[in-house]
C-alpha positions in Angstrom: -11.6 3.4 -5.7 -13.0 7.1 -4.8 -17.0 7.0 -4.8 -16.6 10.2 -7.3 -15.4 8.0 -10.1 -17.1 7.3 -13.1 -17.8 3.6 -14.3 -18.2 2.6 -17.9 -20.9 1.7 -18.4 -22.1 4.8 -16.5 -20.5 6.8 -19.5 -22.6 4.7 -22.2 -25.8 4.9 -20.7 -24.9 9.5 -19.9 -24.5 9.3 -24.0 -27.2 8.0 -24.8 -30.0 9.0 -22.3 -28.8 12.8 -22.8 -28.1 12.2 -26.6 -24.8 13.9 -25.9 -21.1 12.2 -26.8 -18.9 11.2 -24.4 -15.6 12.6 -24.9 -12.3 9.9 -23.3 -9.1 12.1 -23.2 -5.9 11.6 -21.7 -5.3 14.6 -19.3 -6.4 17.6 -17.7 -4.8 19.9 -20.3 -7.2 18.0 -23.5 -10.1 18.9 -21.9 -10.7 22.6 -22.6 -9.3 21.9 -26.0 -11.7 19.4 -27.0 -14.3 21.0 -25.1 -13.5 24.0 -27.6 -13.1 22.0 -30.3 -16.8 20.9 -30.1 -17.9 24.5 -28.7 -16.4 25.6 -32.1 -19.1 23.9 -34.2 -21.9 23.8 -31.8 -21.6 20.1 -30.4 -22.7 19.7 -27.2 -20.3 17.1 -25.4 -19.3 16.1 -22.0 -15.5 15.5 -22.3 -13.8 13.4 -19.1 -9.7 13.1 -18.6 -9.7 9.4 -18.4 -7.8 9.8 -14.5 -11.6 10.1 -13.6 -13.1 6.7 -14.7 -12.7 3.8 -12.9 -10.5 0.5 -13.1 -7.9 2.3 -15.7 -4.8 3.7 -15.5 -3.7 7.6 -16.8 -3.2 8.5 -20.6 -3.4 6.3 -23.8 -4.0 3.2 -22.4 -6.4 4.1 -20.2 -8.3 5.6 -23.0 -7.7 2.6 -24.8 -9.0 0.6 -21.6 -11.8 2.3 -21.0 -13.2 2.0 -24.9 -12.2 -1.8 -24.1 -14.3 -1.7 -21.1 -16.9 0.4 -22.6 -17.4 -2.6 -25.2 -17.7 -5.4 -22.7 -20.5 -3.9 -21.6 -22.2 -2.6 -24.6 -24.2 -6.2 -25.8 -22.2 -5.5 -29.4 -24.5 -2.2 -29.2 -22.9 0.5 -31.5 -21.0 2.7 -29.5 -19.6 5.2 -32.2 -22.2 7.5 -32.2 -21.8 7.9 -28.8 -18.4 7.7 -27.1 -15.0 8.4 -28.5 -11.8 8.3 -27.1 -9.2 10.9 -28.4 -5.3 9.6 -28.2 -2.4 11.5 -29.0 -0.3 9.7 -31.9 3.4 10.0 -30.2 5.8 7.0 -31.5 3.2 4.3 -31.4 2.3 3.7 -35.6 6.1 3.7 -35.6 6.0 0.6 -32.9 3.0 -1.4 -34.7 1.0 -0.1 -31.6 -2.0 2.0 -33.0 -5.3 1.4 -31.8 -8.2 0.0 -34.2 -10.9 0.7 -32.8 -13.2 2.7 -34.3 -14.3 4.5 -31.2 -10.4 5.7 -30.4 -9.6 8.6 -32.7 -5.6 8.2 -32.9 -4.4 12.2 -33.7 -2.6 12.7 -36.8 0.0 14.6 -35.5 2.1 13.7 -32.4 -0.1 15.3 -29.8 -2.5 18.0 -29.1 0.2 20.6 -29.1 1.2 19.8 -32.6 -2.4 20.9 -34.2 -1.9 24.5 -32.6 1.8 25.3 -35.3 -0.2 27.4 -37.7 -0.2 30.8 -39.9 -3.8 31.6 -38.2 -2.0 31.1 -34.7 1.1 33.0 -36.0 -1.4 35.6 -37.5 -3.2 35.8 -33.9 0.3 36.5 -31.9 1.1 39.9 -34.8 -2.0 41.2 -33.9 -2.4 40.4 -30.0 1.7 41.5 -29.3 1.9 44.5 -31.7 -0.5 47.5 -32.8 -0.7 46.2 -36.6 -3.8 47.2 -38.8 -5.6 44.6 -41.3 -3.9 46.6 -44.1 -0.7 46.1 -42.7 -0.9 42.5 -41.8 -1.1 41.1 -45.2 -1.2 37.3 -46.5 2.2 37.5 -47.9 3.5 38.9 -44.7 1.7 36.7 -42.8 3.2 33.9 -45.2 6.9 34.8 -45.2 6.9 35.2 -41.0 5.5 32.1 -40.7 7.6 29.9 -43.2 10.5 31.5 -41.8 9.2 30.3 -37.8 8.7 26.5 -39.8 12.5 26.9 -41.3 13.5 27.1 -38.1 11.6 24.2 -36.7 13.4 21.8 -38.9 15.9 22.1 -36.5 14.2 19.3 -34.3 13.7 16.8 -37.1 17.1 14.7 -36.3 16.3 15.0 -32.8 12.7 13.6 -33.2 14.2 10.8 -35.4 17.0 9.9 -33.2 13.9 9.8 -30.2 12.0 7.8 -32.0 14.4 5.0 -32.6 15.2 4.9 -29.1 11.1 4.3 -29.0 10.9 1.6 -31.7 14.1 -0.1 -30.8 14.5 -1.5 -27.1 18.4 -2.5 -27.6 19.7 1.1 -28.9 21.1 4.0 -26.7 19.5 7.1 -27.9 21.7 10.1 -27.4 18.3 11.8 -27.1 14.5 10.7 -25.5 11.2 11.9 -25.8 11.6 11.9 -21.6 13.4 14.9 -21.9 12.3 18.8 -21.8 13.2 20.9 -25.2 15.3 22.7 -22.4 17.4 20.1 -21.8 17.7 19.3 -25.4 19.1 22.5 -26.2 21.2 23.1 -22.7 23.3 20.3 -23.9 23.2 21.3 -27.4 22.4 17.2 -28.2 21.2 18.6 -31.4 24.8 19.3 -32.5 25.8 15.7 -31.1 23.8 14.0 -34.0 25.6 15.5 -37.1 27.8 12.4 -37.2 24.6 10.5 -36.9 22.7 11.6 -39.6 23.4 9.6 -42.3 22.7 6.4 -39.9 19.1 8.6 -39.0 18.3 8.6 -42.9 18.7 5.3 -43.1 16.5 4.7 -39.8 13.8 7.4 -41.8 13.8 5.5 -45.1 12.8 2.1 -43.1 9.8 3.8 -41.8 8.6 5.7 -44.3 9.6 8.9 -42.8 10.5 11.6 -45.5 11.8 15.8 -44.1 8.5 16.9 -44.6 6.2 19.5 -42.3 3.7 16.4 -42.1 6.3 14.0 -41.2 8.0 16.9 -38.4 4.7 16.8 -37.2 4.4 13.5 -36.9 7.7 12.3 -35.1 8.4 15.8 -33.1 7.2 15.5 -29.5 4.3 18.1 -29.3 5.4 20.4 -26.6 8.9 20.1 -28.2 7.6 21.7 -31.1 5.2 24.1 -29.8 7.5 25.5 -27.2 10.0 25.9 -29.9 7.4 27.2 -32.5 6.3 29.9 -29.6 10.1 31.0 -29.2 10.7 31.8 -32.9 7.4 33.1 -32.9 8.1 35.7 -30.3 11.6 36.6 -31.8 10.6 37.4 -35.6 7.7 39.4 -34.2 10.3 41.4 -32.4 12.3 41.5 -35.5 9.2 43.1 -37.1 9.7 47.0 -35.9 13.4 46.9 -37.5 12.0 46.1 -40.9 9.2 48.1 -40.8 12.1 51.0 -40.2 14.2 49.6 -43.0 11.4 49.7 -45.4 11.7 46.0 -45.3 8.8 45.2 -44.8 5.5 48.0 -46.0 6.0 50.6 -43.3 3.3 51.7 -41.2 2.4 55.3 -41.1 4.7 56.1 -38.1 7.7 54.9 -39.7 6.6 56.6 -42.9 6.8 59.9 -41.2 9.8 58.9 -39.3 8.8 58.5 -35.9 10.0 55.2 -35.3 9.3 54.9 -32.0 6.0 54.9 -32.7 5.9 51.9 -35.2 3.2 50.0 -35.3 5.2 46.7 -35.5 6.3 47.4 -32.0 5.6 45.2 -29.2 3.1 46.3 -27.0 2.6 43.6 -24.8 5.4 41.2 -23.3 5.0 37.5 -23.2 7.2 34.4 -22.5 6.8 31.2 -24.1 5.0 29.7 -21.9 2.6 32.6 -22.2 2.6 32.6 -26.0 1.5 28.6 -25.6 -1.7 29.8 -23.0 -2.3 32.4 -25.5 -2.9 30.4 -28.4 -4.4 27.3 -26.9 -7.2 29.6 -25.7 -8.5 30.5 -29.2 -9.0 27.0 -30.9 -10.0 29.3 -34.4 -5.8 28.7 -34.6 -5.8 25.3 -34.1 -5.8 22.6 -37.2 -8.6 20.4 -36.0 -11.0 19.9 -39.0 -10.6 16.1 -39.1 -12.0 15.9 -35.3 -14.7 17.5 -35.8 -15.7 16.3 -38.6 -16.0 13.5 -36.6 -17.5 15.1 -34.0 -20.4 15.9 -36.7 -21.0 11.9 -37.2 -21.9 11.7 -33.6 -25.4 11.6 -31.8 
């Protein structure tokens, strides 16, 4: 193994010399998330992708590995206050696989992505892509763009479910996996492939518990499925936003009011791609839904 990598026990003893948690993540992309997260309410924590510790291998189960190791080594010391590793959810509840240990903080939604679907990010993108004033950019607009971008997203609920029995179930030939890239997904238009499916699906949901609810979407919807498709509708209702400002739709801004239109204030100003949208919003964690980490963030040293 590379000199430069951390041990476990190394970890343990860096909590609790400093008096400062040890965050366990999975990849590169967690870290400035959780580092923000903790930023957010003034926790000061060293957060490691788990790649960089020692006799385990990448993602959940080297998180889970290391916490393992971590306990070998801790003499039945309590380690809670001091290190927690942070694992997305993805299909493993669904699989009886959830960890139990009370330093492994399982994610209530699918992944990390799935925290970031919100009206404050969707509230964030208005402002940043247009010139919209705080009089303008009301609750109840706010409100109906946002429901309208969450419609949409139902779209992905068959394919979630139809990917997550091809998780739970080694013997069945999903038409659809969580391998694949939203891309592919909707380059081969698998979505319309599952209509004869779905009453089979239902039946698949009702064994597990899972009803066609936002929390439940959230749940069984690969995370980057879902953001990358929450960032595309997000993009095209803002654009949508000029016309109804012009139409009287929507309350007009001043421009549009006079009747210079080109002018509106709902117009985009700035052009981003999805991709862009995603960088966008993961870089302000005030849009994120992340309350439950830290308030366990707050229990540590």
């Amino acid at each position: 193994m590379p000199g430069l990598l951390l041990e476990a026990d190394e970890l343990l003893n860096e909590a609790i010399m400093s008096e400062t948690p040890v965050l366990i993540v999975e990849g590169i992309d967690d870290i400035r998330v959780y580092e923000d997260v903790a930023k957010s309410i003034d926790k000061n924590t060293e957060v490691y992708a788990v790649e960089n510790i020692s006799d385990v291998s990448e993602g959940c189960r080297g998180v889970i590995n290391c916490i393992e190791n971590i306990r070998e080594v801790s003499n039945d010391f309590n380690i809670e206050p001091y290190v927690l590793g942070i694992v997305d959810r993805d299909s493993r509840p669904y699989r009886g696989e959830a960890p139990t240990d009370s330093a492994i903080l399982l994610l209530n939604w699918y992944s990390m992505e799935s925290h970031f679907i919100t009206s404050k990010a969707t509230e964030f993108v208005i402002r940043t892509l247009t010139r919209t004033s705080g009089r303008l950019l009301t609750d109840s607009l706010i409100s109906k763009v946002h429901e309208t971008i969450c419609e949409q997203l139902f779209g992905l609920f068959y394919i979630s479910l139809e990917s997550l029995k091809g998780a739970c179930k080694t013997d069945y030939e999903s038409t659809v996996g969580y391998s694949m890239s939203i891309g592919q997904i909707k380059g081969r238009d698998l979505a319309g492939k599952l209509i004869e499916k779905k009453d089979e699906l239902n039946c698949f949901a009702e064994d597990f518990n899972i009803s066609q609810s936002w929390d439940d979407l959230l749940k069984v919807c690969k995370g980057k499925w879902i953001f990358t498709e929450y960032c595309y509708q997000l993009k095209l209702q803002v654009s949508l936003l000029k016309d109804k400002c012009e139409s009287s739709e929507i309350e007009q801004c001043q421009f549009c009011l006079s009747e210079a239109f080109d002018k509106c204030l709902y117009k985009i100003k700035n052009t981003y791609n999805e991709n862009q949208l995603q960088d966008l919003i993961i870089g302000n964690i005030s849009t994120g839904d992340f309350d439950y980490i830290k308030t366990r963030l707050v229990e540590m040293v």
